[in-house]
PDB file as gemmi writes it, atoms N, CA and C in Angstrom:
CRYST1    1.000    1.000    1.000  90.00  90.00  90.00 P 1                      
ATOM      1  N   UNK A   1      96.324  67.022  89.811  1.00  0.00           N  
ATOM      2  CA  UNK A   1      97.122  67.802  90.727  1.00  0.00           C  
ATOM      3  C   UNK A   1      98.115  68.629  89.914  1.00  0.00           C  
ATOM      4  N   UNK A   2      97.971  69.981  90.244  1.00  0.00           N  
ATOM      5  CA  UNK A   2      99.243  71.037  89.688  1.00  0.00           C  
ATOM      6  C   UNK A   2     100.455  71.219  90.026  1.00  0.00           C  
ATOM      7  N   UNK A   3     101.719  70.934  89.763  1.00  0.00           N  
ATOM      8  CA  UNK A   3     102.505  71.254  90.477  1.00  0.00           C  
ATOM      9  C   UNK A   3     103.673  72.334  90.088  1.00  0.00           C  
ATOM     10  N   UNK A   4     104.073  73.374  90.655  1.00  0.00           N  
ATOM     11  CA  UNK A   4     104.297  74.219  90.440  1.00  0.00           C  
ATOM     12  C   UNK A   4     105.895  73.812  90.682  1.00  0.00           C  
ATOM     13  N   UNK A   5     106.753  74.478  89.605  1.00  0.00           N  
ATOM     14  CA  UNK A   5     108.213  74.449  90.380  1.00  0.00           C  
ATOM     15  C   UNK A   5     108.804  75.861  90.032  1.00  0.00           C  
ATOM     16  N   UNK A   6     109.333  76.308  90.740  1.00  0.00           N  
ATOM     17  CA  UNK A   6     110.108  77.481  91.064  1.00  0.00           C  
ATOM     18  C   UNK A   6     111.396  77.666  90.818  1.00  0.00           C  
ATOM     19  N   UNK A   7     111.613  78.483  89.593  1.00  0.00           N  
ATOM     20  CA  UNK A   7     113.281  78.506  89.253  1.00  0.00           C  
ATOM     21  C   UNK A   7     113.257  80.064  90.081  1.00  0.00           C  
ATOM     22  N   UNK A   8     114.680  79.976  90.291  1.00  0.00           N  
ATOM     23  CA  UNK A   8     115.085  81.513  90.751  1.00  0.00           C  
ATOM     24  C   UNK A   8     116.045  82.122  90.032  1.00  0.00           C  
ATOM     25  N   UNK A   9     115.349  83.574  89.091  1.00  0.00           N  
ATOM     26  CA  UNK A   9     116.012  84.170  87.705  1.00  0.00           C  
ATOM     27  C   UNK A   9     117.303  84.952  88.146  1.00  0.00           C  
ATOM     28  N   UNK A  10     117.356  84.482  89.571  1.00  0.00           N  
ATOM     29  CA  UNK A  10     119.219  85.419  89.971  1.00  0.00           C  
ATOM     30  C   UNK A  10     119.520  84.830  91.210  1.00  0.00           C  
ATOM     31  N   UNK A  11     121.019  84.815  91.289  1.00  0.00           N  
ATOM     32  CA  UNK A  11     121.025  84.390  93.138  1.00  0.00           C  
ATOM     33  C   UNK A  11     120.175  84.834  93.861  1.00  0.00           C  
ATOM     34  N   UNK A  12     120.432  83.633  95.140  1.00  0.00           N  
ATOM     35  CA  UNK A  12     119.757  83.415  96.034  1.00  0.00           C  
ATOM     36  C   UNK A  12     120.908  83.197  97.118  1.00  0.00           C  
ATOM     37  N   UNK A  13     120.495  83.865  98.380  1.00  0.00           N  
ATOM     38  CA  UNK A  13     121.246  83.092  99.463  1.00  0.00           C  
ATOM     39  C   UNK A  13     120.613  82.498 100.178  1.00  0.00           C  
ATOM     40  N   UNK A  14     121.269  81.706 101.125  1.00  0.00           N  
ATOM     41  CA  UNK A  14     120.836  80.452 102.216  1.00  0.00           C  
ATOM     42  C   UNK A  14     121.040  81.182 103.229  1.00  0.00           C  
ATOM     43  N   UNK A  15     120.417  81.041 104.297  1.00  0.00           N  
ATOM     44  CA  UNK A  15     120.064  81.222 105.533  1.00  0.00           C  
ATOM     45  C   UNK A  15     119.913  80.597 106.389  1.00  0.00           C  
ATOM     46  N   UNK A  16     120.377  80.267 107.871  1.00  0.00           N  
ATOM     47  CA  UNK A  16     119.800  78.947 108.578  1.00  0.00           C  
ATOM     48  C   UNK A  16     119.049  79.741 109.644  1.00  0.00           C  
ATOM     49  N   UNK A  17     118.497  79.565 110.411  1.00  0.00           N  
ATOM     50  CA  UNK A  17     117.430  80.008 111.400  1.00  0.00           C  
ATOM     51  C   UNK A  17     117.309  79.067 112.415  1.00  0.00           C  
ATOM     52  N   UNK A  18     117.403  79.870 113.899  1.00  0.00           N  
ATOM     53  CA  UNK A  18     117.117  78.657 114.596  1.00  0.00           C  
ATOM     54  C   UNK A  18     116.193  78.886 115.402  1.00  0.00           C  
ATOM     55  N   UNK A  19     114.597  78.344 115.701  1.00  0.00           N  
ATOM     56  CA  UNK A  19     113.485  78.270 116.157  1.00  0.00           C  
ATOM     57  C   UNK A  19     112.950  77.735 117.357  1.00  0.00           C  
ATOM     58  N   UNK A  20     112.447  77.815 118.081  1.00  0.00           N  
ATOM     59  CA  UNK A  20     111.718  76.808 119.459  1.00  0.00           C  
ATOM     60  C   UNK A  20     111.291  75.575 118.439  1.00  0.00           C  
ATOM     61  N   UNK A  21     111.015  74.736 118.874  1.00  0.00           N  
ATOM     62  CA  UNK A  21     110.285  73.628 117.935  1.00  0.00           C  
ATOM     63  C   UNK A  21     108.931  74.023 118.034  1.00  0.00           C  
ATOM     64  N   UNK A  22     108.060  75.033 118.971  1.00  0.00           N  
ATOM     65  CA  UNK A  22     106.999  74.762 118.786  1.00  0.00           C  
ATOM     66  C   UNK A  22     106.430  75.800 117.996  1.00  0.00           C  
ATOM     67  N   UNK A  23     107.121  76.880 117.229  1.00  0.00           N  
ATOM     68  CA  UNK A  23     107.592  77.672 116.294  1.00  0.00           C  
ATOM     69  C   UNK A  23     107.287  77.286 114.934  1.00  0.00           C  
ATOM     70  N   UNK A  24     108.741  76.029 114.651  1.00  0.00           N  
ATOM     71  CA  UNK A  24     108.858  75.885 113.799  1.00  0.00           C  
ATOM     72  C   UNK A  24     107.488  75.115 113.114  1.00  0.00           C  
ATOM     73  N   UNK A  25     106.838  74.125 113.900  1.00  0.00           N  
ATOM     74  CA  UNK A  25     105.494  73.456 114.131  1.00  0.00           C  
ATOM     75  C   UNK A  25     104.639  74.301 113.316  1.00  0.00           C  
ATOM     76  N   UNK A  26     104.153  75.538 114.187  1.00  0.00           N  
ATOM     77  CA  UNK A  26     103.243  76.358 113.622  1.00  0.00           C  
ATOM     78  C   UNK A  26     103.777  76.531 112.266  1.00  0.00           C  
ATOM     79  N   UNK A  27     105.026  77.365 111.882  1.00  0.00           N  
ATOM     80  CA  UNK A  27     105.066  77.619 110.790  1.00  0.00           C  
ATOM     81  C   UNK A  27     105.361  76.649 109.796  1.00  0.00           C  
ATOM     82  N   UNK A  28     105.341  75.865 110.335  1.00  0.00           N  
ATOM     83  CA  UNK A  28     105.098  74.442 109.361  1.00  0.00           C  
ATOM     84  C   UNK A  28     103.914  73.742 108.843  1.00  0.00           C  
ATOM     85  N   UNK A  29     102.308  74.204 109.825  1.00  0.00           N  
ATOM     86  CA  UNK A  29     101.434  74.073 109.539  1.00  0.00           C  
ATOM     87  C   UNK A  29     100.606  74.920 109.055  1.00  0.00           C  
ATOM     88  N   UNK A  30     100.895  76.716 109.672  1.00  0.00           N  
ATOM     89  CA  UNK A  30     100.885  78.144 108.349  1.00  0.00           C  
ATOM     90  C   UNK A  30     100.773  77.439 106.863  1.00  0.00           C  
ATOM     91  N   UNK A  31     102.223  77.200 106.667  1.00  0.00           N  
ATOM     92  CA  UNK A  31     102.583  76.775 105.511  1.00  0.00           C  
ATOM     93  C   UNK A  31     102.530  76.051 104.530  1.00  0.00           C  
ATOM     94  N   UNK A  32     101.866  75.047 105.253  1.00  0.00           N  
ATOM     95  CA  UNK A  32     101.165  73.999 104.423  1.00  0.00           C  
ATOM     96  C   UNK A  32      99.686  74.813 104.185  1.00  0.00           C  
ATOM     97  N   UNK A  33      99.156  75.117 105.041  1.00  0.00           N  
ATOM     98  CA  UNK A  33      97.567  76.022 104.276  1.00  0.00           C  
ATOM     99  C   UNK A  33      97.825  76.722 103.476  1.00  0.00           C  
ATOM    100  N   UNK A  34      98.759  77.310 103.411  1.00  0.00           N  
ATOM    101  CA  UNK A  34      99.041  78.255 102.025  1.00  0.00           C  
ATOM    102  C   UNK A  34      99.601  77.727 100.491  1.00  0.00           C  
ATOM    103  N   UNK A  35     100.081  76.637 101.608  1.00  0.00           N  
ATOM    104  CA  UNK A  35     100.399  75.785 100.343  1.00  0.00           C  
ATOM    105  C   UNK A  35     101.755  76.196  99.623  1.00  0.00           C  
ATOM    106  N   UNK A  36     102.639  76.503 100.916  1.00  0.00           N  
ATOM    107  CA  UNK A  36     104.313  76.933 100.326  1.00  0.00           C  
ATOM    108  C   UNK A  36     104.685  75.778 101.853  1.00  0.00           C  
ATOM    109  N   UNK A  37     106.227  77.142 101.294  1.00  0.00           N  
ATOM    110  CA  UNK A  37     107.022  75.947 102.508  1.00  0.00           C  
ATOM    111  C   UNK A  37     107.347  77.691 103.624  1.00  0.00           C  
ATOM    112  N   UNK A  38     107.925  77.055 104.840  1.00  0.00           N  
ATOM    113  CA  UNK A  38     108.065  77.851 105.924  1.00  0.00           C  
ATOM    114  C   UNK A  38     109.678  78.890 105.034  1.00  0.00           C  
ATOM    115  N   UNK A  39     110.923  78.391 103.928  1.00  0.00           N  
ATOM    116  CA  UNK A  39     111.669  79.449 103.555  1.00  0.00           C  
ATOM    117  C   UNK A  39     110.190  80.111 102.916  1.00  0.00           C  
ATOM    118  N   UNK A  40     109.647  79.853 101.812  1.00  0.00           N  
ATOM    119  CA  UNK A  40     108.841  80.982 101.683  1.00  0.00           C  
ATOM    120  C   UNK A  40     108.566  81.804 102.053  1.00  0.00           C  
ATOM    121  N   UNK A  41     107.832  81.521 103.102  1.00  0.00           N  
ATOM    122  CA  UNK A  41     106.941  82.612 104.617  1.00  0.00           C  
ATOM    123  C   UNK A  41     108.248  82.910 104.824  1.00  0.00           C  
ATOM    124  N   UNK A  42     109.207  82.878 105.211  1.00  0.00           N  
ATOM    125  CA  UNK A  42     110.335  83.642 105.720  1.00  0.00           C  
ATOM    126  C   UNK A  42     110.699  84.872 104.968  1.00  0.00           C  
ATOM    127  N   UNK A  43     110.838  84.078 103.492  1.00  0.00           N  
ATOM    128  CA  UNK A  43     110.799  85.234 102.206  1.00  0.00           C  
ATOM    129  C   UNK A  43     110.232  86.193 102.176  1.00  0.00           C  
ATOM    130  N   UNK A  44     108.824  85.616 102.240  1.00  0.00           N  
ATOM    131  CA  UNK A  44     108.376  86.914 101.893  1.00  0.00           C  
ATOM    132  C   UNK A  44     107.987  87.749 102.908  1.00  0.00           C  
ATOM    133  N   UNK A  45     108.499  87.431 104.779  1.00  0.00           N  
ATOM    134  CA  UNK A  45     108.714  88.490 105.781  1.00  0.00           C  
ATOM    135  C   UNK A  45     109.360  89.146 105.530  1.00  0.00           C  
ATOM    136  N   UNK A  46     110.560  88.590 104.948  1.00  0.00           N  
ATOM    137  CA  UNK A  46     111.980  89.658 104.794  1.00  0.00           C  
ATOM    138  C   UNK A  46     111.167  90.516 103.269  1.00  0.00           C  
ATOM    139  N   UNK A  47     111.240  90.091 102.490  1.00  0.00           N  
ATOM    140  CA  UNK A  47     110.481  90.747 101.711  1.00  0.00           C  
ATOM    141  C   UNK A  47     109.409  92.038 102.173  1.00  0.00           C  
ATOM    142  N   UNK A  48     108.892  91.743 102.733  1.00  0.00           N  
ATOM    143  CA  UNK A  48     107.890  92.643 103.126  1.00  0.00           C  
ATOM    144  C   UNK A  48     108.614  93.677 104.842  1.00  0.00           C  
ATOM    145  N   UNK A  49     109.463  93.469 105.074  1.00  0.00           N  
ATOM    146  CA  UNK A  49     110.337  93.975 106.073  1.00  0.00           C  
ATOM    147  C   UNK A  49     110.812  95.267 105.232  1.00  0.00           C  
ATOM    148  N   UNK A  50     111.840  94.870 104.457  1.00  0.00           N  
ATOM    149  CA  UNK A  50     112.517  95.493 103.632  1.00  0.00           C  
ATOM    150  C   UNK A  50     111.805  96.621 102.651  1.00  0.00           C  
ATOM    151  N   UNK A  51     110.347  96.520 102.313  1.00  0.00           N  
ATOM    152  CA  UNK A  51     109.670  97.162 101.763  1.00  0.00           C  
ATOM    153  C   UNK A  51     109.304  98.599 102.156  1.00  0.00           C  
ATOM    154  N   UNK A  52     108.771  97.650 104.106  1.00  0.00           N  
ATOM    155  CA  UNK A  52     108.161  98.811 104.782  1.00  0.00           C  
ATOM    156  C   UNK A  52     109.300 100.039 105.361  1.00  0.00           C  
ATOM    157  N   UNK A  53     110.486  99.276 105.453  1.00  0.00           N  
ATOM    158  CA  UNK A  53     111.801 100.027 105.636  1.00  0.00           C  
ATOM    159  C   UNK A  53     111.382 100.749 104.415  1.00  0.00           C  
ATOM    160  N   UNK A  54     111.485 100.681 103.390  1.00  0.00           N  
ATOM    161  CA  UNK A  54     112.312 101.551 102.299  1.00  0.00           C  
ATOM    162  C   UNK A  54     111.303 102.714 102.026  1.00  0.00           C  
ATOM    163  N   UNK A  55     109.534 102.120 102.277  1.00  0.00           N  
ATOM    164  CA  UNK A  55     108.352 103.221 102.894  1.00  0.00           C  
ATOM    165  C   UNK A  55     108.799 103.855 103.618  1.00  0.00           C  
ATOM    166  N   UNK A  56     109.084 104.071 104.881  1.00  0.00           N  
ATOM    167  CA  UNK A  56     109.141 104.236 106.043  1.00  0.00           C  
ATOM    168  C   UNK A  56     110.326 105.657 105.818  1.00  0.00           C  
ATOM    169  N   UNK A  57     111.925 105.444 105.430  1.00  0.00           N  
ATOM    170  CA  UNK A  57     112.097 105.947 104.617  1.00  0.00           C  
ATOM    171  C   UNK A  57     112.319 107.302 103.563  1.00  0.00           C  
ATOM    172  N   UNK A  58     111.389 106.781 102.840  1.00  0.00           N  
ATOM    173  CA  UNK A  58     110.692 107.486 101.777  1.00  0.00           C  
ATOM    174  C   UNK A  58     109.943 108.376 102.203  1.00  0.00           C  
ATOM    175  N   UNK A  59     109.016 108.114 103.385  1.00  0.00           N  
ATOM    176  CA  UNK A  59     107.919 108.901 104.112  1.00  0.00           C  
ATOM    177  C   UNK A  59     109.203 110.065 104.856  1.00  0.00           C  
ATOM    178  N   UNK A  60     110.063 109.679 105.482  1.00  0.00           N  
ATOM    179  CA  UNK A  60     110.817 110.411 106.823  1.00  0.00           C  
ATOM    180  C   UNK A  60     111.657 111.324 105.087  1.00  0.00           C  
ATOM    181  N   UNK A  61     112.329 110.885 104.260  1.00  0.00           N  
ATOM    182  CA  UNK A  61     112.816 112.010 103.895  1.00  0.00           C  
ATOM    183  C   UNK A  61     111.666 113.225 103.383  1.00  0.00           C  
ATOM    184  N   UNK A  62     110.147 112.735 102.834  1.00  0.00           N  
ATOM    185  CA  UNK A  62     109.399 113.696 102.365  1.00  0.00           C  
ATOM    186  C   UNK A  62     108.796 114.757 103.748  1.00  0.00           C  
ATOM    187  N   UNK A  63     109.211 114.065 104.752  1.00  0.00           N  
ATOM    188  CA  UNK A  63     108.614 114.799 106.107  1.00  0.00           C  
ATOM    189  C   UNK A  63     109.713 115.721 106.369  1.00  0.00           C  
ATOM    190  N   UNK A  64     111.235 115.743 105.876  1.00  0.00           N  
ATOM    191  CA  UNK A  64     112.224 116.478 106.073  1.00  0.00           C  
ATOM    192  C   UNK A  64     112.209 117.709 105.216  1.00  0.00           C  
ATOM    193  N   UNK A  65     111.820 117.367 103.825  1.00  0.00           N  
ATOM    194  CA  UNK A  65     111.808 118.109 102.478  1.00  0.00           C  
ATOM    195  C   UNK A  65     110.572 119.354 103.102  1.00  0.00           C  
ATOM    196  N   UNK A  66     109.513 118.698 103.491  1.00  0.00           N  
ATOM    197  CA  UNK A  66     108.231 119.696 104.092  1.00  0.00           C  
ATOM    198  C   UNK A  66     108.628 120.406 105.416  1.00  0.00           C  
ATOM    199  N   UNK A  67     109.169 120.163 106.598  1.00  0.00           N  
ATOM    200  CA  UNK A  67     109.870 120.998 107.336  1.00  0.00           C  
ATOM    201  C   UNK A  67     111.365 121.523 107.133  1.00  0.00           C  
ATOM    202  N   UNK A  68     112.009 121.477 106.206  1.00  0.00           N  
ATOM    203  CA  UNK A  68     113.089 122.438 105.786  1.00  0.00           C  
ATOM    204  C   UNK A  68     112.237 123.667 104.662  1.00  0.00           C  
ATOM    205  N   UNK A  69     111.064 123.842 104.359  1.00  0.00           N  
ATOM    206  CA  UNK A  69     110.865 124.564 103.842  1.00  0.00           C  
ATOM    207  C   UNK A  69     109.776 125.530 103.911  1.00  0.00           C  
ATOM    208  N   UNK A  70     109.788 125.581 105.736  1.00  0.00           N  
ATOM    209  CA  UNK A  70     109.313 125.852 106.525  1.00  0.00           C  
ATOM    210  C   UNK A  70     109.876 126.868 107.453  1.00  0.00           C  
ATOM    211  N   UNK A  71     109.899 128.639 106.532  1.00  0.00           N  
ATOM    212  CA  UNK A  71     110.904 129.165 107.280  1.00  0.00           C  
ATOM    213  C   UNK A  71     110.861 129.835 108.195  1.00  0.00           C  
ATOM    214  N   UNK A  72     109.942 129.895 108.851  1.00  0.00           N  
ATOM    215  CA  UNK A  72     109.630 130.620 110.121  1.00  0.00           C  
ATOM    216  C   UNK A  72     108.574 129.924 111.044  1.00  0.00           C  
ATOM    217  N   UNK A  73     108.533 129.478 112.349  1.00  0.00           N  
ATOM    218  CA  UNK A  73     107.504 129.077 112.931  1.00  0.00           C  
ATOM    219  C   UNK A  73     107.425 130.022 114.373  1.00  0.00           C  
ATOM    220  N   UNK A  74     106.346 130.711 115.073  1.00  0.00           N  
ATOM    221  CA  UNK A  74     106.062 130.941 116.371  1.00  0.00           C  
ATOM    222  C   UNK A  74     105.395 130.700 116.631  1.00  0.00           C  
ATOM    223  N   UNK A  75     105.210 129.995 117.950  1.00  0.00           N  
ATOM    224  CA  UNK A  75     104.281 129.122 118.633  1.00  0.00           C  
ATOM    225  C   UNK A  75     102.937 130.056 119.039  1.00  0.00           C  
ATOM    226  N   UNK A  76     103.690 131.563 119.517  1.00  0.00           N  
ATOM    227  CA  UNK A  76     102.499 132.430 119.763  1.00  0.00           C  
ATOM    228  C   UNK A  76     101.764 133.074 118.798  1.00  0.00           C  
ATOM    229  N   UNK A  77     101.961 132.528 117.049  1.00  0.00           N  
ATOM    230  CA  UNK A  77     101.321 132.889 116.168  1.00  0.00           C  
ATOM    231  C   UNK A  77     100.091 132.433 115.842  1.00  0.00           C  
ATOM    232  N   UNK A  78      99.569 131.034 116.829  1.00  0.00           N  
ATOM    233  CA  UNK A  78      99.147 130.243 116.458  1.00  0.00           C  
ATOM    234  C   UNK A  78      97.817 130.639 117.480  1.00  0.00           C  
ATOM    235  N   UNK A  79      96.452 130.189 116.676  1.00  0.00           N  
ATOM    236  CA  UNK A  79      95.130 130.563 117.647  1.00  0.00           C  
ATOM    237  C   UNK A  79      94.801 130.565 118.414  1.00  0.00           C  
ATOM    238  N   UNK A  80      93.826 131.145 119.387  1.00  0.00           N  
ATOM    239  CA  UNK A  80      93.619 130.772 120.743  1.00  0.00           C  
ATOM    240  C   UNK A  80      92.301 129.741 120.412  1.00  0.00           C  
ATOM    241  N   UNK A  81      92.134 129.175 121.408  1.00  0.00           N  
ATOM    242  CA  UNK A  81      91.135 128.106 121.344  1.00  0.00           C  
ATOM    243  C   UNK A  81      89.904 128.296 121.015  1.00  0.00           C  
ATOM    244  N   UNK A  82      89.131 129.438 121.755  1.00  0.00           N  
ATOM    245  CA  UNK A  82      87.865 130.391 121.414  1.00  0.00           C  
ATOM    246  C   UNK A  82      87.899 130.492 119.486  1.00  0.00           C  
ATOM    247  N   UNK A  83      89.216 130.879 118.924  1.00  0.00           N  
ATOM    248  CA  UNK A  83      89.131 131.173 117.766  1.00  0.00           C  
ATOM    249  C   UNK A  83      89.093 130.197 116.805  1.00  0.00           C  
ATOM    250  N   UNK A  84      89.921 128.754 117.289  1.00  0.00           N  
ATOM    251  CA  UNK A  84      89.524 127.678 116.626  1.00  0.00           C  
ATOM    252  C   UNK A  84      88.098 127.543 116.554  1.00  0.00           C  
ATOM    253  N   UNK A  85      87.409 127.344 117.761  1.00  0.00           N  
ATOM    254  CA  UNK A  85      85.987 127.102 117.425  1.00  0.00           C  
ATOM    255  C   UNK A  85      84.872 127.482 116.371  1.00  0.00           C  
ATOM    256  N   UNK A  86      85.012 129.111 116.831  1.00  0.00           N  
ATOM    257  CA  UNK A  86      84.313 130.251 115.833  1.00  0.00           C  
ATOM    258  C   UNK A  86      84.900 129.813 114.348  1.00  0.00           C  
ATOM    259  N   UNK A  87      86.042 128.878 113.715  1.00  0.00           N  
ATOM    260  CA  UNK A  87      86.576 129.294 113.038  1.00  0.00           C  
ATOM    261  C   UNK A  87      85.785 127.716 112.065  1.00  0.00           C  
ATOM    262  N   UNK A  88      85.361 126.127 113.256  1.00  0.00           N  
ATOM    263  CA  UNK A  88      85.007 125.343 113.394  1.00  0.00           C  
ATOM    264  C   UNK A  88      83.178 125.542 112.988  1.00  0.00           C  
ATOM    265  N   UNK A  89      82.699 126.697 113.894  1.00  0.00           N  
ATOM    266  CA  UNK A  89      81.047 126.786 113.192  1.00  0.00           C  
ATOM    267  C   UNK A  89      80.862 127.140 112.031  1.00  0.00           C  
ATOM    268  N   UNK A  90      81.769 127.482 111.210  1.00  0.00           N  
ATOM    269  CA  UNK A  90      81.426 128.378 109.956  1.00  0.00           C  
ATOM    270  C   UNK A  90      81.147 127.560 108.989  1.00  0.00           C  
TER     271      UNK A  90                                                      
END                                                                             
């Protein structure tokens, strides 16, 4: 049997959480198939929370950068439907 132990190379904070019991259950039995503990799985939600935030983000300022440099738009510049098509067979 391997057993793994886990130092942590910088603080850490504590957290308490409070769950339905039939919650905590599941993620108590999650957790054992994976073979961590339920702070883990918590970890690495927040972990992966925090990620998709900082994507998310990242995406909205490059969507700002591409419409600020965007200096003119008219709606009636834009094709008529007939012309999409013809424009679609080619």
């Amino acid at each position: 049997m391997l057993i793994v132990k886990l130092c942590y190379c910088e603080t850490v904070k504590n957290i308490t959480l409070s769950l339905a019991d039939d919650v905590y259950l599941a993620a108590r039995i999650r957790a054992a198939e994976r073979g961590t503990s339920v702070s883990a799985l918590v970890g690495e939600y927040l972990v992966s929370l925090v990620a998709s935030e900082t994507e998310f983000t990242r995406l909205e300022g490059q969507q700002r950068r591409v419409q600020n440099r965007i200096e003119r738009f008219s709606a009636r510049d834009r094709l008529d439907r007939d012309e999409i098509h013809r424009r679609a067979v080619r």
